[in-house]
C-alpha positions in Angstrom: 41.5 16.1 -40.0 45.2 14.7 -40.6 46.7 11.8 -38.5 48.8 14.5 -36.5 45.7 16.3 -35.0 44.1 13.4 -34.1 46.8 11.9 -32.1 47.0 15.7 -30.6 43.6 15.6 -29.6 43.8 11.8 -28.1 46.6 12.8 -25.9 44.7 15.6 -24.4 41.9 13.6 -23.7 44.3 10.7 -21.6 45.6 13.6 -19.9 42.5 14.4 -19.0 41.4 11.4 -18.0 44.6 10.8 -16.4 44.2 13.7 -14.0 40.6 12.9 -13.1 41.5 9.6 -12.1 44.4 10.7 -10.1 42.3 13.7 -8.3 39.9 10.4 -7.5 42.7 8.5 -5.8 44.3 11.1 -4.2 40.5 12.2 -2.5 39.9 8.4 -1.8 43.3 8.6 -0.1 42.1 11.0 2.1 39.6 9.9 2.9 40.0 6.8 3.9 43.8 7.0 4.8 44.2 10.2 6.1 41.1 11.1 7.8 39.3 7.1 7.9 38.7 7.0 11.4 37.5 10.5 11.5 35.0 9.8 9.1 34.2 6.7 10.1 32.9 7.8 13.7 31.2 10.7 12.2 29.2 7.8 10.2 28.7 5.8 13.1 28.4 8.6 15.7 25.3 7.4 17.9 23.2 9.6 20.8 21.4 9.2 23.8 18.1 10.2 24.3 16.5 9.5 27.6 12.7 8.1 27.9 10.6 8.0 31.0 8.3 5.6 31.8 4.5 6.3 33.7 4.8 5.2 37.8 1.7 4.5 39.0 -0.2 6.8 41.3 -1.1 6.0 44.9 -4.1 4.9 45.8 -6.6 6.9 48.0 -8.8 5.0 50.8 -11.3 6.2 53.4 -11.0 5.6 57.1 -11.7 2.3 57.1 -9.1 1.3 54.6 -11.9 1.2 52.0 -10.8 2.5 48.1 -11.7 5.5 47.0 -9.5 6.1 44.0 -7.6 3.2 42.8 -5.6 2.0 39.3 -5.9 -0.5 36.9 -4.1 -1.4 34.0 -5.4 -0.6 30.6 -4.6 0.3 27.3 -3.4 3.7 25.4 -2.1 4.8 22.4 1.0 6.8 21.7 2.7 8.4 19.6 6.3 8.2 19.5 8.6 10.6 17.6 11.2 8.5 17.1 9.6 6.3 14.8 7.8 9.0 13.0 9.5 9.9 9.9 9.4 13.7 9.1 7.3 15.2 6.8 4.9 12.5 7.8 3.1 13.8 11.2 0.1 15.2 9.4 -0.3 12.2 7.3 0.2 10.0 10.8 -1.8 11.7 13.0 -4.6 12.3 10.5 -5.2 8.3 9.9 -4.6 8.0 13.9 -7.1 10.7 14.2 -10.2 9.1 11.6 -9.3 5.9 13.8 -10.2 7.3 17.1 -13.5 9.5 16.1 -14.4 5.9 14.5 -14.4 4.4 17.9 -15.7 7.2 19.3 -12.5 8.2 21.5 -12.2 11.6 22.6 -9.9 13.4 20.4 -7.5 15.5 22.5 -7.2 19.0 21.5 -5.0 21.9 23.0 -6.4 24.8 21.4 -9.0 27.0 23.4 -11.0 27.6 20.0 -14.3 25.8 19.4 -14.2 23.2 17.1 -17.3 23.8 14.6 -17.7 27.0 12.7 -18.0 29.8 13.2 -15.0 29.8 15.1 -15.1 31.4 18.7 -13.1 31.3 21.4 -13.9 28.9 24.5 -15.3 30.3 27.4 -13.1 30.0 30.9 -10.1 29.2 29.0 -8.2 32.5 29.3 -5.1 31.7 30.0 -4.8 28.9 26.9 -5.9 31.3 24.8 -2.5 33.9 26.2 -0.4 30.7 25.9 -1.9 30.2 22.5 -1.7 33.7 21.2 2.2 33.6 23.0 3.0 30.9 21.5 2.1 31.5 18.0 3.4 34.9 18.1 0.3 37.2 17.8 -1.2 40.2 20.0 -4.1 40.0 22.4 -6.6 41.1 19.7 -6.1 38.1 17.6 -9.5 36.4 16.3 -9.8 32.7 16.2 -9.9 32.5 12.5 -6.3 34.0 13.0 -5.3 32.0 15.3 -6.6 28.6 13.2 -4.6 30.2 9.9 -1.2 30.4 12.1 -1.8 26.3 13.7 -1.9 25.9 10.1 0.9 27.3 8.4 2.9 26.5 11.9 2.4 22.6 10.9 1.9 22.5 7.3 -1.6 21.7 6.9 -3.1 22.2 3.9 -6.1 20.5 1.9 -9.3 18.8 3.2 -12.2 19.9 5.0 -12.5 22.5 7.5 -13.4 20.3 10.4 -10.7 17.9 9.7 -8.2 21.0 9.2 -9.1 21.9 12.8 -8.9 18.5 14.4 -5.6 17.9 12.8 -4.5 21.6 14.4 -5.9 21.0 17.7 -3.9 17.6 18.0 -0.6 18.8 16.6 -1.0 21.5 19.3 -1.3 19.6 22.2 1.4 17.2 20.9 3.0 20.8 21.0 2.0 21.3 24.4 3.1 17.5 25.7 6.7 18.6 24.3 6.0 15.7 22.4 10.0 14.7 21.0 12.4 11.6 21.0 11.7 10.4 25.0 8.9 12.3 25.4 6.4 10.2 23.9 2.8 11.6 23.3 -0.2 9.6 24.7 -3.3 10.2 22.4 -5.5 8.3 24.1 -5.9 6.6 27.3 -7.8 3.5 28.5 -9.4 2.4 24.9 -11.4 -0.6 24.2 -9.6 -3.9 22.9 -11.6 -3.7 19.7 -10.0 -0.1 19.0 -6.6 -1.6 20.4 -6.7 -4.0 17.7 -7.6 -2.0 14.7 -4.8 0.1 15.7 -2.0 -2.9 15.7 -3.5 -3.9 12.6 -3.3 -0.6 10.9 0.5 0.1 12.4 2.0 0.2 9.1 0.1 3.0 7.5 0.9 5.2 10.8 5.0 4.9 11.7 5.4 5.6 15.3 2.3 5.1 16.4 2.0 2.0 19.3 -0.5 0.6 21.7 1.0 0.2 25.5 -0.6 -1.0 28.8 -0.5 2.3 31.2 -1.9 2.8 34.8 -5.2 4.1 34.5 -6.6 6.0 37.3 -10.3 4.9 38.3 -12.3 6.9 40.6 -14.9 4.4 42.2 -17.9 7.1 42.7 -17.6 10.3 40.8 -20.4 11.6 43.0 -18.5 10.7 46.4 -17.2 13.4 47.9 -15.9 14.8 44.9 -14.6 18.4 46.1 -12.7 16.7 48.8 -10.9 14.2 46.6 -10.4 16.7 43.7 -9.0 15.2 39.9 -6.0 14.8 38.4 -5.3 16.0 34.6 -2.3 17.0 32.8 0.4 19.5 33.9 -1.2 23.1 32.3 1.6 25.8 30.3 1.3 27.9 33.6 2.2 25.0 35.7 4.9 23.6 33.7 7.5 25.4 34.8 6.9 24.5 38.6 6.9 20.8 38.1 9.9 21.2 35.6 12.1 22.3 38.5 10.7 19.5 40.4 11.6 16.7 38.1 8.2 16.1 36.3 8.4 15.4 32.6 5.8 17.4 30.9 3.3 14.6 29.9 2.9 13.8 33.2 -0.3 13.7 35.3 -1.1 15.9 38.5 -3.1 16.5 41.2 -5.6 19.8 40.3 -7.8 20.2 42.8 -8.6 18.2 46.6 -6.8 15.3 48.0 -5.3 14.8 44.7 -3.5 17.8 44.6 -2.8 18.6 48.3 -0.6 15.3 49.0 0.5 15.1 45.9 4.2 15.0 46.7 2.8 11.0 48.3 0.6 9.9 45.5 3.5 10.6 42.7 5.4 8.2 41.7 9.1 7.8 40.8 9.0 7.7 36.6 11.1 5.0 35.2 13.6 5.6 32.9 15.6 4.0 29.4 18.1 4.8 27.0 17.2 5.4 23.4 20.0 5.5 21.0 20.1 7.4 17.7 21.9 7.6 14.8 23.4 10.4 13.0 20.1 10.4 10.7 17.6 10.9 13.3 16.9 6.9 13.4 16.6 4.9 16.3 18.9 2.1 16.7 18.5 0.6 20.0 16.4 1.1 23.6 18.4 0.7 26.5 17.1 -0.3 30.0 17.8 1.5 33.0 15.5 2.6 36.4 11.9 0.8 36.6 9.5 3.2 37.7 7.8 2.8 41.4 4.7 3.5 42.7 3.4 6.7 44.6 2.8 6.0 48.3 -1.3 5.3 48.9 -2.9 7.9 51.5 -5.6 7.2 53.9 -7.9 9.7 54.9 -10.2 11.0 57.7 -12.8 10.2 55.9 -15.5 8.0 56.7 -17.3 6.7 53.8 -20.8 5.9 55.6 -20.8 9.4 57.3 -20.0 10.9 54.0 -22.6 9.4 51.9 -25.2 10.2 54.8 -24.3 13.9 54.7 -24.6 13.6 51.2 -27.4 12.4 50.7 -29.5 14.3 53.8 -27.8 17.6 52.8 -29.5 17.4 49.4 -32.9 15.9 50.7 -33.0 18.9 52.8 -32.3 21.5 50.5 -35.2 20.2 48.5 -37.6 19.5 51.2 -37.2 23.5 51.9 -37.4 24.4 48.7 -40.7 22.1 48.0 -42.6 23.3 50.7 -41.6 26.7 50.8 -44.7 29.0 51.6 -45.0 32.5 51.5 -41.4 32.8 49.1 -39.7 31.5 52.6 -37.7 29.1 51.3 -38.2 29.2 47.7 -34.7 30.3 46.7 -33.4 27.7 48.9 -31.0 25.5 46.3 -27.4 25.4 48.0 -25.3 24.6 51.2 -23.0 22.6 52.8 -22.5 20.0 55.8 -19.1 19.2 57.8 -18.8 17.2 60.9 -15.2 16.7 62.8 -14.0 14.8 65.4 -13.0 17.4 68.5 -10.3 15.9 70.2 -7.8 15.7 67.4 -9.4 17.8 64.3 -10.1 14.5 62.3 -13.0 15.4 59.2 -15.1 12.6 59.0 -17.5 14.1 56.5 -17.4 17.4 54.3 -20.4 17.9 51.8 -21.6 20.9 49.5 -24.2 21.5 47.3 -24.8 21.5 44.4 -21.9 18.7 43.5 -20.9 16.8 40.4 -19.8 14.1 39.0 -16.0 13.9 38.9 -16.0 11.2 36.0 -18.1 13.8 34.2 -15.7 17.2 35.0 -14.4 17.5 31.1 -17.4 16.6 29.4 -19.6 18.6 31.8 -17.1 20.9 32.2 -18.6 24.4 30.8 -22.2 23.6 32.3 -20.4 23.5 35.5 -18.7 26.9 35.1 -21.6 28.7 33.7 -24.1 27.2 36.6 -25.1 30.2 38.9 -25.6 28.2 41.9 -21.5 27.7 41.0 -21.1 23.2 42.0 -17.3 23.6 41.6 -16.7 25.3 44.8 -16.4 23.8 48.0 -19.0 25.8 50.4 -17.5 24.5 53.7 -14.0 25.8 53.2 -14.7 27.9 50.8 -17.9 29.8 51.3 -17.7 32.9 53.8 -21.0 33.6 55.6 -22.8 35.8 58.5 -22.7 33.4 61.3 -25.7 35.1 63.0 -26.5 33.5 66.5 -24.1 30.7 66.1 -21.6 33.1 67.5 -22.7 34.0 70.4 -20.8 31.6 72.4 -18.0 32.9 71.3 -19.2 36.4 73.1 -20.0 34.2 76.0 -16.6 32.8 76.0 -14.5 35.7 75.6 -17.0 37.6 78.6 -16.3 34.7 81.0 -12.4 34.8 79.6 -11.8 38.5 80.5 -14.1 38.5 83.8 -16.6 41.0 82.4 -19.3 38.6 83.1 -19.6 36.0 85.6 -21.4 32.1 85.2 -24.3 33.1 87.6 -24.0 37.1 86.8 -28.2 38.0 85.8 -28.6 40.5 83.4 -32.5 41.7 82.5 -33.4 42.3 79.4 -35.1 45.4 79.2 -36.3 44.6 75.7 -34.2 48.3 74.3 -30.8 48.4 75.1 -30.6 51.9 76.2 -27.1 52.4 77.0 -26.1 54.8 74.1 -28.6 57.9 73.3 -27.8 57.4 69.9 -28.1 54.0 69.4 -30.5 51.4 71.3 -31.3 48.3 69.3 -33.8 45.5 70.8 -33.2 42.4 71.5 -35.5 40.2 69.0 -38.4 39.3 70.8 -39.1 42.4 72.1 -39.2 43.6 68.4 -41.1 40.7 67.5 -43.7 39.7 70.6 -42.9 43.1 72.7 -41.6 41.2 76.0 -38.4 40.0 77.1 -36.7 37.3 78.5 -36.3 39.0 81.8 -33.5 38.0 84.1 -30.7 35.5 81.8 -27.6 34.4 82.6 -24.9 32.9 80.4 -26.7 29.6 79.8 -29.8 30.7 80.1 -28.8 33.6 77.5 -27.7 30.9 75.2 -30.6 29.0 75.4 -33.1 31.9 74.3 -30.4 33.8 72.2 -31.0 36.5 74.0 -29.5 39.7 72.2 -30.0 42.2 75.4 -27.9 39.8 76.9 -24.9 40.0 74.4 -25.4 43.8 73.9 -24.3 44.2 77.4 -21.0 41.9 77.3 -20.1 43.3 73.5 -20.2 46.5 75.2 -18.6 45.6 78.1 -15.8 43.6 76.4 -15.3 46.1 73.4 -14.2 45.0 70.1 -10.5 44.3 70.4 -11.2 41.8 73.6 -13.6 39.8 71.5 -11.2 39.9 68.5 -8.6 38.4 70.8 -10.2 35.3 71.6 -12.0 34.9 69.0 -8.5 34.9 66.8 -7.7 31.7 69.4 -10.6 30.0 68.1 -9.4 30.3 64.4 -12.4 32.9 63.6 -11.3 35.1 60.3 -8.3 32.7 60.1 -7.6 29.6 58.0 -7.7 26.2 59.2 -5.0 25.1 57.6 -7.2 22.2 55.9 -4.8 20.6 53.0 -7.2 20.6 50.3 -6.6 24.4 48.1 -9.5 26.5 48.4 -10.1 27.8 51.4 -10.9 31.4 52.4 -9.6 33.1 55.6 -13.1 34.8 56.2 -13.5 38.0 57.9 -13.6 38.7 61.7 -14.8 42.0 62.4 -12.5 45.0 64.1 -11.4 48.2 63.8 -8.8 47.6 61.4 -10.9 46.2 58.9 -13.9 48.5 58.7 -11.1 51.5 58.5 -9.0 49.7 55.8 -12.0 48.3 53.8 -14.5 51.4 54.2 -12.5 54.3 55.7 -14.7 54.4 58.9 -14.2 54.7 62.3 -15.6 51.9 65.0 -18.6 53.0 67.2 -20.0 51.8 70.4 -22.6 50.5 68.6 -20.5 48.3 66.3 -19.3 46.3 69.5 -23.0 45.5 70.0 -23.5 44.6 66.5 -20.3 42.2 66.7 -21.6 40.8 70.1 -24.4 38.9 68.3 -22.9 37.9 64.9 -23.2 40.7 63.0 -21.1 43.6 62.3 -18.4 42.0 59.4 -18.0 38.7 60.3 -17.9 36.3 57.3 -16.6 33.2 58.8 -16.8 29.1 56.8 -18.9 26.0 57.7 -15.6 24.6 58.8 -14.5 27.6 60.9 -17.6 27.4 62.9 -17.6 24.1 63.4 -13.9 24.1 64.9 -14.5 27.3 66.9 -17.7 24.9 68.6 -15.2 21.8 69.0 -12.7 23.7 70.6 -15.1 25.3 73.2 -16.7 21.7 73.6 -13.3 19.9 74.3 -12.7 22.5 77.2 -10.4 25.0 75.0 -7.6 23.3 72.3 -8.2 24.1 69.1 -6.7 21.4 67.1 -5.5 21.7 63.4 -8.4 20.3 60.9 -7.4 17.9 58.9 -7.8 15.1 56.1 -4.8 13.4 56.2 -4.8 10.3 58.6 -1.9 7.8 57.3 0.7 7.6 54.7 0.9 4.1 53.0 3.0 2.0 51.3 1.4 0.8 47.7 2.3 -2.6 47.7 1.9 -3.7 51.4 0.3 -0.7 53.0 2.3 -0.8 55.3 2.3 2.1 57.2 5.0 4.8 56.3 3.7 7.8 58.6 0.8 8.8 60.8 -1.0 11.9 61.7 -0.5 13.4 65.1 -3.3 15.7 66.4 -1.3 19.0 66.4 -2.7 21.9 68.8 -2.9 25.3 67.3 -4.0 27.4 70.2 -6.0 27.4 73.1 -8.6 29.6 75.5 -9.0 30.0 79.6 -11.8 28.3 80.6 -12.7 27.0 84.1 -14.5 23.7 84.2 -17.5 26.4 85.8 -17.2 28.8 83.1 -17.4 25.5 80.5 -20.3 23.9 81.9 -22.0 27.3 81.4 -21.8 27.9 78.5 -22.0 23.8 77.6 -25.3 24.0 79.6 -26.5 26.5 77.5 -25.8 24.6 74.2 -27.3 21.3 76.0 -30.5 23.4 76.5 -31.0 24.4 72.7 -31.9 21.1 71.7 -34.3 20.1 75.1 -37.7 21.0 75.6 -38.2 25.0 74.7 -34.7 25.4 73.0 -34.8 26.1 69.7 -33.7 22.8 67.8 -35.9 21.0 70.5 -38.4 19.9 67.5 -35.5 17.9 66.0 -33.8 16.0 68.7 -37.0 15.8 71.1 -36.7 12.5 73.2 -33.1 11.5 71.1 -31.1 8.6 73.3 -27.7 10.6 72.8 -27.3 14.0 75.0 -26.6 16.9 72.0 -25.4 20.4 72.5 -26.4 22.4 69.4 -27.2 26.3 68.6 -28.8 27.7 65.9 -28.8 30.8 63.7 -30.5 32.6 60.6 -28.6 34.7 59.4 -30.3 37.7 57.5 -29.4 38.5 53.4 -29.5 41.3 51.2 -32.1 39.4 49.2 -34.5 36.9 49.6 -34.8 34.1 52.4 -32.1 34.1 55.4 -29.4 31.5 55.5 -30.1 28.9 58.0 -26.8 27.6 60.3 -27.0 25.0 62.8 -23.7 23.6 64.7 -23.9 20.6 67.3 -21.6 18.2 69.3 -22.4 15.0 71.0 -22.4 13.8 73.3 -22.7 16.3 75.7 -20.3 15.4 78.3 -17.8 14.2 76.2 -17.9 15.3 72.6 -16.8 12.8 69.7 -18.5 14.6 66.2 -18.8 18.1 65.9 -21.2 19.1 63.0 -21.6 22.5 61.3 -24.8 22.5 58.5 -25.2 25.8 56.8 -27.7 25.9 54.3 -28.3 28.9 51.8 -31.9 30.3 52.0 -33.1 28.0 54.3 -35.2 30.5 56.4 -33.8 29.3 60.0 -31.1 26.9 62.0 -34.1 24.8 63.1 -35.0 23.8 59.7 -31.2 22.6 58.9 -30.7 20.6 61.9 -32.2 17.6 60.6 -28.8 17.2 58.7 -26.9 17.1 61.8 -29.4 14.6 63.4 -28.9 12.5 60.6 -25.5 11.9 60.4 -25.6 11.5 64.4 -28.1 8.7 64.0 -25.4 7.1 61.6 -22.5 7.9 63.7 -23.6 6.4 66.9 -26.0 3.9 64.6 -29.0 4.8 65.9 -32.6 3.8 63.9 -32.1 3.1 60.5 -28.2 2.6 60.7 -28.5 0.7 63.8 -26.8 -2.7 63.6 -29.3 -5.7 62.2 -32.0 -2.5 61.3 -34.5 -3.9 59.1 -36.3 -1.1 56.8 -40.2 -1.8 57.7 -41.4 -3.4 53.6 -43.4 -0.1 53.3 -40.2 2.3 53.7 -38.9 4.2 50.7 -38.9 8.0 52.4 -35.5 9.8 51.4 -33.1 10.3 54.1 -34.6 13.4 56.2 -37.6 13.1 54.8 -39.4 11.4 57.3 -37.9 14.1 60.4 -39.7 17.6 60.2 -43.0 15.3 60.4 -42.3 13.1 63.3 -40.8 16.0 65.0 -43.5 18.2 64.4 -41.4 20.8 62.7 -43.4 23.1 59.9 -43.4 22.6 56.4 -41.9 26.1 56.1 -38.5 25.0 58.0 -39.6 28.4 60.2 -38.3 27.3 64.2 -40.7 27.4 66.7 -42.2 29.7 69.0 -39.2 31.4 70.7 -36.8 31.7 67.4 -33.0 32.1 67.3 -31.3 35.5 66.7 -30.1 36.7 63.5 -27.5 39.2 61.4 -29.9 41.4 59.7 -27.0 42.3 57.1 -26.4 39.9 53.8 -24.1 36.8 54.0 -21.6 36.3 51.3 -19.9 33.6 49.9 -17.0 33.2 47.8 -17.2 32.8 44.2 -14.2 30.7 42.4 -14.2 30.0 38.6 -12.4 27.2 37.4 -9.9 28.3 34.7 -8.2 26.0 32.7 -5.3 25.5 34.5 -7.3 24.1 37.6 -6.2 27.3 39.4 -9.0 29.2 41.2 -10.1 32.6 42.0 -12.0 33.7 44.6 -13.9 37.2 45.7 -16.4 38.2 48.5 -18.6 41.1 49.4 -18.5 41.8 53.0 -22.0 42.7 54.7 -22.0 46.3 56.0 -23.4 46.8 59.6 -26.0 48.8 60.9 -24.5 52.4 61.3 -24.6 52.9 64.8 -25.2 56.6 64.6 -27.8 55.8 62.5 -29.5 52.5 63.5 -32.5 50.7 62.0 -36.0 50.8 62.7 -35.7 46.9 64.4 -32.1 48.1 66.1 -30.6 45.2 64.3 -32.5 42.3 65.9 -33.9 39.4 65.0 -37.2 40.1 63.1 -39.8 36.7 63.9 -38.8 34.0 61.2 
């Protein structure tokens, strides 16, 4: 190549250069001349990401300022997005996982899927499995394999073992759930041991984001203390999110499901704190920012009274299984469930509200699907929630609304003829006429109430008719709801017209009026219900609102922010003559020839008490027994219903019971000294020094009974702590058509 083409060629190439280097400082220009300050706050351009912090919960005490739920500080491990780099939250939460299952932590896991193969889906988790299914995109029909497959590809897990594939998708799923993101950290576990605190600081650097942090945690004293009253808290479920969304919640937060937890839950919440983190343009966080310090929920102080609670408890179950132990003849032997509730009737205070079978509340997860599967069915609450024939125990409301409407008068005799013969077509007996063939010749109100005597009610049922009784007995909250806070309760069913028509499409007879007059017919009412409709007649006619709430604290000083007021929900006419009737009556039940005589033979307190046994579709009649003392001037009103129990008589030992604590008589009597000998169960010791039978059977003359089934409602606990209740209503005799017995009382 000649000298010329070279220097050709070395020209271009400058040129080249040349430009290259301009284009260079021209863009470099531009940048930082032209547009530098643009740029430069893109660079530097920081957000705001705001982070709550856990309030504590209030606290929850008895009646005498005693805890029943209370907080503590302990350790918990979270996860924190921030800090997580992505593309490493498998590899994070796997090493966090192998940490916790280590330790033996529970590892918490979103998906309704069972975690061992074959895969199936949970049981009682319906409404995950829709939020699943919604969530992931897939129809109704979708197997759990599919499911697993979509968690999978969803968050990139790949490789391992199956098990450790389904932890990982279970975890990354409730994270999911938690709306886990930058101020929305995700707590993996709560209250851990120091040891696995430790190994978790230790280990920090392998897992980015992931911290250990002192957190409230909420301790329940006694799991087995009145555990349907004070309910459990848990995290807010997909169904409830939006709710507590609107209402300020951040959706890691912790709730109220079920009892006092949930019903005064607007107290026990806290205010959340809150701070600033600030973030880079990469994602990165850069600084944490103070703002609002959290503050505690306000403490609540219930009605509750811890000794009275424990003693219902405790004689409730002892009960139960005496009956069922000494059950003879199959009368008894399906005896396995009821429920206990005494109230004060002058303001509608509960002092103590038992059901059983109960559980443990520290126990509800792990015990969780035993509980739901359990036929006997622990989780519900029998005394607001359970719907039952009241059989005899509602006879003074018959007598009341008689007396109310002038039908009847308080020294008016009626004779029971043994067959009530008004109606050609329909003449049921009174129940010891069916049983024995006599009567109880002339009665009036008290002494009506005293025997039970059917003939008696016949003739003011018919006299009254059913849309008189309805009337006052919809003043003493019959087939109504008390209003109690706790969720759960069922309105009942208070049999009239309306209802048989609507629910069976037939018309009311004569006859039904009679059936209704003794506590038959329809009428499905609660333990609670009963026992209010008693305080209300025993206070002289105010029917006061139930409830559980007595004060509203403040956490720190408890100091007293608000008070309950008795509130009056209605009231019935009753003379003072008309009162002590009917009161008289009651008085008599428990003395010499009544029918709970047995029980509180020669007791120092004066009780008013009736009983009923109310007949079932199958196997042994339900046993009711409601009582107030003392006599002249009420203070605890106490309703015991117990399933299968064969009669009221052989319940009532619950009621004496918690009467002997409540005025502390015997063993709970100040300075009492158990003799060295002593280790009988709570009522153990009563059907034998009262002279009661082993069978629970009452004596000679015995109470008058619904001869249709009782029912209670069954409620399932989904997964979002909701619950779901149904009854089957008892179908009266047909009074064209009645029974052999005419609907009485056949002999216990």
């Amino acid at each position: 190549m000649d000298k010329r083409s070279k220097r050709i060629k070395t020209f271009i190439l400058g040129v080249f250069w040349c430009l290259v280097v301009v284009v260079y400082i021209v863009r470099l220009m531009n940048l930082q001349l032209v547009h530098g300050d643009e740029y430069l706050e893109t660079a530097t351009k920081r957000s705001y990401k705001t982070q709550t912090t856990v309030a504590v919960r209030g606290e929850i005490l008895d009646s005498d300022g005693e805890p029943i739920v209370t907080n503590r500080m302990g350790l918990s491990v979270t996860l924190d997005r921030a800090y997580i780099p992505k593309g490493q939250e498998n590899d994070t939460c796997a090493k966090l996982i192998k940490i916790l299952l280590e330790n033996e932590v529970e590892i918490k896991d979103g998906v309704p899927i069972t975690d061992v193969s074959p895969y199936e889906w949970e049981a009682g988790k319906e409404n995950a499995k829709k939020k699943l299914l919604k969530t992931l995109g897939l129809d109704d029909g979708a197997s759990p394999q599919d499911a697993l497959a979509a968690l999978y590809n969803r968050y990139g897990i790949e490789g391992g073992d199956a098990a450790g594939m389904r932890r990982l998708a279970g975890f990354r799923y409730e994270m999911e759930l938690r709306n886990f993101a930058i101020g929305t950290p995700f707590t993996a576990a709560s209250d851990i041991s120091a040891e696995t605190a430790s190994e978790i600081k230790e280990r920090r650097y392998e897992m980015s984001g992931v911290d250990v942090t002192v957190e409230p945690i909420r301790i329940i004293n006694d799991g087995t203390f009145a555990p349907h009253v004070i309910g459990r808290t848990g995290l807010i479920s997909a169904e409830e999110a939006d709710s507590y969304v609107e209402r300020g919640y951040p959706l890691n937060a912790t709730v109220g499901k079920e009892g006092a937890e949930k019903a005064f839950e607007d107290y026990l919440r806290g205010t959340e704190g809150e701070s600033l983190v600030e973030v880079d343009s990469t994602g990165k966080v850069v600084g944490v920012h103070s703002g609002e310090t959290s503050k505690p929920g306000n403490t609540i102080k219930l009605t509750i009274n811890s000794k009275l609670q424990r003693v219902a408890q405790d004689a409730l179950e002892a009960t139960i299984k005496r009956i069922k132990a000494n059950a003879k003849n199959g009368v008894g032997e399906d005896c396995n469930a009821g429920s206990v509730v005494a109230i004060n009737p002058n303001t509608g205070a509960i002092y103590a509200m038992a059901s059983y079978p109960t559980y443990d509340l520290t126990r509800y997860s792990a015990d969780f699907s035993d509980l739901i599967s359990n036929p006997a069915n622990p989780l519900l609450n029998r005394v607001i929630g359970g719907t039952y024939s009241p059989g005899s125990t509602f006879k003074p409301a018959t007598a009341l609304a008689g007396l109310e409407n002038k039908v009847i008068t308080t020294d008016e005799i009626i004779y029971d003829k043994g067959i009530y013969t008004f109606y050609d077509d329909y003449q049921p007996k009174c129940w010891i006429y069916d049983s024995y063939g006599t009567t109880h010749g002339p009665c009036d109100v008290a002494k009506a109430l005293q025997t039970s005597c059917n003939y008696f009610f016949f003739e003011v049922g018919r006299r009254l008719g059913i849309d008189k009784l309805d009337e006052v007995c919809t003043r003493l909250g019959l087939g109504e709801k008390t209003g109690i806070e706790i969720p759960g309760e069922s309105a009942g069913v208070l049999a009239s017209r309306k209802y048989k028509e609507n629910t069976f499409g037939e018309s009311w007879y004569g006859g039904d009026d009679l059936q209704a007059a003794i506590g038959q017919s329809y009428h499905l009412f609660t333990p609670l219900q009963i026992a209010n409709y008693i305080a209300t007649i025993a206070n002289g006619g105010t029917r006061y609102q139930v409830h559980l709430l007595d004060k509203i604290l403040d956490y720190n000083d408890r100091s007293v922010i608000n008070q309950f007021e008795p509130r009056v929900v209605s009231t019935v006419s009753m003379t003072e003559q008309e009162q002590n009737a009917i009161l008289r009556g009651l008085r008599s039940v428990t003395e010499e020839g009544g029918t709970a005589s047995r029980v509180f033979e020669n007791y120092p307190i004066s009780v008013g008490g009736k009983t009923g046994t109310a007949s079932v579709s199958k196997g042994t009649a339900t046993g009711v027994f409601v009582s107030f003392a003392p006599y002249k001037n009420p203070e605890i009103v106490i309703c015991v219903l117990v399933e299968h129990a064969g009669s009221g008589n052989g319940v009532a030992p619950v009621a004496k019971e918690i009467m002997d604590a409540y005025f502390k008589l015997g063993k709970y009597a100040d300075g009492y000294e158990a003799p060295p000998s002593s280790s009988e169960p709570l009522s153990s010791s009563v059907s034998s020094s009262r002279g009661e039978s082993s069978s629970g059977q009452e004596p000679a003359l015995p109470d008058s009974s619904s001869s249709e089934p009782s029912s209670s409602s069954q409620e399932s606990e989904p997964d979002n702590g909701g619950e779901e209740e149904s009854s089957s209503e008892p179908e009266p005799d047909n009074p064209e058509n009645p029974p052999d017995n005419g609907g009485g009382e056949p002999p216990p």
